[in-house]
C-alpha positions in Angstrom: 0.0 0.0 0.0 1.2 3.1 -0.8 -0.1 7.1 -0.1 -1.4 8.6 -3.7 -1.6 12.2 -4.2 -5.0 13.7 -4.2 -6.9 15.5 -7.1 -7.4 19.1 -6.6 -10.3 21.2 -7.1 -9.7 22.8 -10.7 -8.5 19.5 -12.1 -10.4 18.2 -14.9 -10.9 14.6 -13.8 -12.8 15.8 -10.8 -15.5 17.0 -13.9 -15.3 14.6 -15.3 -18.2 11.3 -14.7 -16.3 8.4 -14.0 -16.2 5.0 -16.4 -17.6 2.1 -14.9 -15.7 -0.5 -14.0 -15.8 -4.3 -16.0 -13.0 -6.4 -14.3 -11.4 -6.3 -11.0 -8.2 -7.4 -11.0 -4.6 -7.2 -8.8 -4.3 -3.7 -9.7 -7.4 -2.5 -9.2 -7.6 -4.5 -5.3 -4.0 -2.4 -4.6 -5.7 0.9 -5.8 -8.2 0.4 -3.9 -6.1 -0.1 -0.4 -4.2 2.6 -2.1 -7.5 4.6 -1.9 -7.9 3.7 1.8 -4.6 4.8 2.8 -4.4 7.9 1.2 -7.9 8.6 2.3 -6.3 7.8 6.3 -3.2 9.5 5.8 -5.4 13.3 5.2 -7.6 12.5 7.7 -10.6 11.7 5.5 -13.9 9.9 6.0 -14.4 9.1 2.1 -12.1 8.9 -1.4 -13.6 8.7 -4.7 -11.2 7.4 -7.2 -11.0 10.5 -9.7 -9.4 12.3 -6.1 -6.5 10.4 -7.3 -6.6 10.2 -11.0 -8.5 7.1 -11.5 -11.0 7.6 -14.0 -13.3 4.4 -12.6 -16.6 4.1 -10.3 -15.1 3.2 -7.1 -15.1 5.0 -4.0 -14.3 4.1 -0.2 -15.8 5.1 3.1 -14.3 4.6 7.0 -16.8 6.9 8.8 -15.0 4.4 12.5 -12.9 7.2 13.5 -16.0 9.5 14.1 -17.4 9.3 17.5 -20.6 7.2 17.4 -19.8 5.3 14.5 -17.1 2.8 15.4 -18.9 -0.2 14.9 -19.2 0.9 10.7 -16.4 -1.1 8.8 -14.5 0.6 6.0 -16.0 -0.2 2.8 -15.6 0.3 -0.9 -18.0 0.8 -3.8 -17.3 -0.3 -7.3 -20.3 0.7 -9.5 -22.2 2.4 -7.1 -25.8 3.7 -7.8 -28.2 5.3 -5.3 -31.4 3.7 -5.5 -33.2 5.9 -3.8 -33.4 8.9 -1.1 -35.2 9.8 1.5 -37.8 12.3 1.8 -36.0 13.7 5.5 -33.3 15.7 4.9 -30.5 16.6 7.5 -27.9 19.6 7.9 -24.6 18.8 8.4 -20.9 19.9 8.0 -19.0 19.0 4.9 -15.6 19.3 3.3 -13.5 17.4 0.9 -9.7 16.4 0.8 -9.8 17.7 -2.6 -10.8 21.4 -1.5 -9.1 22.1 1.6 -10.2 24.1 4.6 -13.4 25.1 3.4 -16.7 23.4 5.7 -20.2 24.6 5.5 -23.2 23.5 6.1 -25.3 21.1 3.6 -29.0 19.9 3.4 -28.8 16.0 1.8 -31.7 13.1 2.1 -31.0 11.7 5.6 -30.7 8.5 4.3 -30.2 6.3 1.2 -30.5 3.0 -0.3 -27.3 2.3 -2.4 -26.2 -0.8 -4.9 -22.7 -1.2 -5.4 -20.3 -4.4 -6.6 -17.4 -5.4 -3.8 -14.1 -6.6 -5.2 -15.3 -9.7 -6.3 -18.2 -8.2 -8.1 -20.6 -9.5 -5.7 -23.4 -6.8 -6.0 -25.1 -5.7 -2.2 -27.4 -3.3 -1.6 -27.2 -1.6 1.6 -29.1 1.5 3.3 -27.3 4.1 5.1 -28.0 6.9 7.0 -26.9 10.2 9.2 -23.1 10.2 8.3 -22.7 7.3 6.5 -25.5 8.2 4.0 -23.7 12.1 4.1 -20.3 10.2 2.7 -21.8 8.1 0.3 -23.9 10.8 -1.1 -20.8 13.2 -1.3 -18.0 10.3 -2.6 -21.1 9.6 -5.3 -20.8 13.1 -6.2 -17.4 12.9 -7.0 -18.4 9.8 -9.6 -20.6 12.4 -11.6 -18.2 14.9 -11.6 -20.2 17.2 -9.0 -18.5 18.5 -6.2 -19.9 19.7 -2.6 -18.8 23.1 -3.6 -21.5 23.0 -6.5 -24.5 23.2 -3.9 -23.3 26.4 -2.8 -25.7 29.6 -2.9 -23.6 32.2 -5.1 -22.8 34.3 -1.5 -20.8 31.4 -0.6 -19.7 31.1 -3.8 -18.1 34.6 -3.9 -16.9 34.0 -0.5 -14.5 31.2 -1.3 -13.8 32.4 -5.0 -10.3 33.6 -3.8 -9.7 30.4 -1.9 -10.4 28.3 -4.6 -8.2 30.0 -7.0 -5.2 29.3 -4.4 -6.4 26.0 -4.0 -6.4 25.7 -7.8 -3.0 27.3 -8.1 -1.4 25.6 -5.5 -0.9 28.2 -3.6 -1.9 26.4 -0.3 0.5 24.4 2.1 -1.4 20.6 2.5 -0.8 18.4 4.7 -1.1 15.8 2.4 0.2 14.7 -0.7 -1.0 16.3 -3.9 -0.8 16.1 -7.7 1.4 18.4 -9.1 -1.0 19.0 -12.6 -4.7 19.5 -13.6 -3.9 16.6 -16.1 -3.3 14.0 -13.6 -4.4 10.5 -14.0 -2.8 7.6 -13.2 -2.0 5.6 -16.1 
């Protein structure tokens, strides 16, 4: 396993909707505990594959770390599609390893009913809800080539407008790894 720099907002395969995903194979299993890794060493809840240049349907989740939700086991999606959404929505923090440092408040359906292949392309089905729904619905996102930042009101939009164009630049300091172009894919 190794630590894979992370897509930054501005980069065009975070626009890009993902490709789904017809074989698993050796390299796909190490990307994917690649994905987990990299997603731990940021400090993240959830990694969509186009966060590190993987232009395939797979995301992971480990919401464990977060108080109250220990007993969830880190997971990974291959194909993911949300079936459905609830009616309820909830309010609740977001932010994303691939926009750093900018948190606000979202409304998303409380819960979700979501299909999804494992590594041996076994399809479940699973619902989630609270957080764990919040991650799958934002690591989704990411799939479509939507980010969190796209809900935004346009006040909050001109509020982070210069923060984004650092983030875009690379003007930041991360405390993670990143990639070094807008053109990055792993190949």
């Amino acid at each position: 396993m190794s630590i894979v720099p992370i897509t930054l907002c501005g980069d065009k395969i975070l626009r890009k909707k993902t490709a789904i995903v017809t074989d698993i194979d050796d390299k796909t299993i190490g990307i994917i505990a690649d994905m987990f890794e990299t997603m731990r060493n940021a400090n993240g809840v959830g990694l969509a594959a186009n966060q590190i240049g993987l232009n395939q349907q797979i995301f992971v989740v480990d919401v464990s770390p977060v108080e109250g939700y220990e007993k969830y086991k880190p997971i990974a999606m291959i194909n993911p599609r949300i079936i459905s959404k609830s009616d309820e929505t909830t309010s609740i923090e977001e932010g994303c390893l691939s926009i750093p440092e900018i948190r606000e408040e979202l409304i998303r359906p409380k819960s979700v009913f979501v299909s999804f292949y494992d590594v041996n392309m076994k399809e479940h089905t699973v619902e989630a809800d609270e957080l764990f729904a919040r991650v799958i619905q934002h690591e989704y996102d990411h799939l479509q080539g939507t980010l969190f930042i796209d809900y935004f009101n346009d006040d909050l939009k001109k509020q982070y407008k210069k923060h984004l164009d650092k983030i875009k630049k690379r003007k930041l300091d991360f405390d993670y790894p990143i990639s070094e172009t807008t053109d990055y894919l792993i190949k």
